[in-house]
C-alpha angles and dihedrals in degrees: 000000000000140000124214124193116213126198105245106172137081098260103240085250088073104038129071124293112253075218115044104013087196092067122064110230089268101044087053100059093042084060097054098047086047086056089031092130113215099041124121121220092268092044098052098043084046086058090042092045089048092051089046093055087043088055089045088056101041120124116269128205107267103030127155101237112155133000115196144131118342103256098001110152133298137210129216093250092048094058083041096056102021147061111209111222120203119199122192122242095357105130107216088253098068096040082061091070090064101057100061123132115249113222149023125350085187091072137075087240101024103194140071093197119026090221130021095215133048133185116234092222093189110139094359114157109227123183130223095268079052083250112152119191117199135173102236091257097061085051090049089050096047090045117111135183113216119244 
């Protein structure tokens, strides 16, 4: 059987700034960019474009990131940052097929979305270790495709 891990924290872009609580994470570095002194135009909507795509790439709740062994370790920032899904009778092959990047190699930032899939996690019973058990049906019926 395989494990999913699956993305369960605000990404620092949408929470409040540690330096200007007012400003969400992304908000605060495009204003500094925006105050940055010594840029040129192009240099200054390069370094705007570039954020933007960074922001368009971050990590979701929710997000499909690794697939491997049942009950493999863990480490103390996994079970920070991450829920680990079980679903039963899924091989790890398989499970592989759901934690792909979605967009352009060709590019700094080469995706439009970090992940393809995501997990709708409404209603979604996690114990206290953040383990979550579903039959392959109830996965297939909480998986999304970004858009």
């Amino acid at each position: 059987m395989a494990e999913f891990l699956i993305y369960d924290q605000d990404n620092w872009m949408d929470v409040p700034s540690k330096q200007r609580p007012d400003l969400t994470g992304y908000k605060n570095v495009e204003r500094k960019i925006l105050e940055e002194s010594g840029l040129t135009i192009e240099q200054r909507t390069k370094k705007l474009g570039l954020h933007e795509m960074k922001y368009a790439a971050k990590y979701q709740r929710g997000d499909i990131v690794e697939a491997r062994r049942d009950n493999g370790p863990r480490g103390r920032l996994e079970e920070a940052s991450f829920l680990f899904l079980q679903v039963a009778g899924l091989s790890l092959e398989d499970a592989r097929a759901y934690c792909v990047e979605d967009g352009n190699a060709d590019l700094i930032y080469p995706v439009s979305h970090r992940r393809k899939y995501y997990l709708d996690r409404t209603g979604l019973v996690v114990d206290e270790h953040k383990n979550i058990s579903l039959t392959q049906a109830e996965f297939n019926s909480r998986l999304k495709v970004k858009k």
